[in-house]
N, C-alpha and C positions, 0 to 999 in steps of 0.2 A: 326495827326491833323495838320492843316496846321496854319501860325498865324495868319492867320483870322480868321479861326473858333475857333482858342484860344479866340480871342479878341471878336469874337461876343458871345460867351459863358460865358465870363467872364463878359460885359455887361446886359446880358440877367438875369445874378443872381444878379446883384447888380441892374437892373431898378424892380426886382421882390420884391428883399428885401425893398428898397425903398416903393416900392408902398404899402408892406405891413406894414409897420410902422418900418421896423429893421434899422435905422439910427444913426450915430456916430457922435459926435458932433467935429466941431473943437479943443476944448479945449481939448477933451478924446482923440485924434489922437495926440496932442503936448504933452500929459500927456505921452503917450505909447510910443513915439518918443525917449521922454529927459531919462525914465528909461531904452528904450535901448542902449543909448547913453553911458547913464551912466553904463550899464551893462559889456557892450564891450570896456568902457576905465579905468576902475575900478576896476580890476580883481581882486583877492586873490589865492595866489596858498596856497594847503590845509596846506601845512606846517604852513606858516606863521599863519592860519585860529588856527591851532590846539595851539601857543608858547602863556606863559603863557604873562602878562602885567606887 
């Protein structure tokens, strides 16, 4: 598949979901954004996860 047919495919499900009401809010995309943010700079390796406090 070429990337235009990626891109028009990729369009064609998100002008679909739109039209049927499956919409994301900006707030819910900065919500999902900051926990991955925090996901990937935050880490615990299992040791540390497992030492008592």
């Amino acid at each position: 598949m070429e990337v235009n047919e990626s891109l028009i495919a990729i369009l064609k499900k998100s002008h679909s979901q739109a039209m049927s009401g499956q919409t994301v809010s900006m707030d819910e995309i900065e919500r999902f954004m900051n926990e991955k943010v925090y996901e990937l700079t935050h880490q615990v390796d299992a040791y540390c996860a497992a030492e008592s406090v």
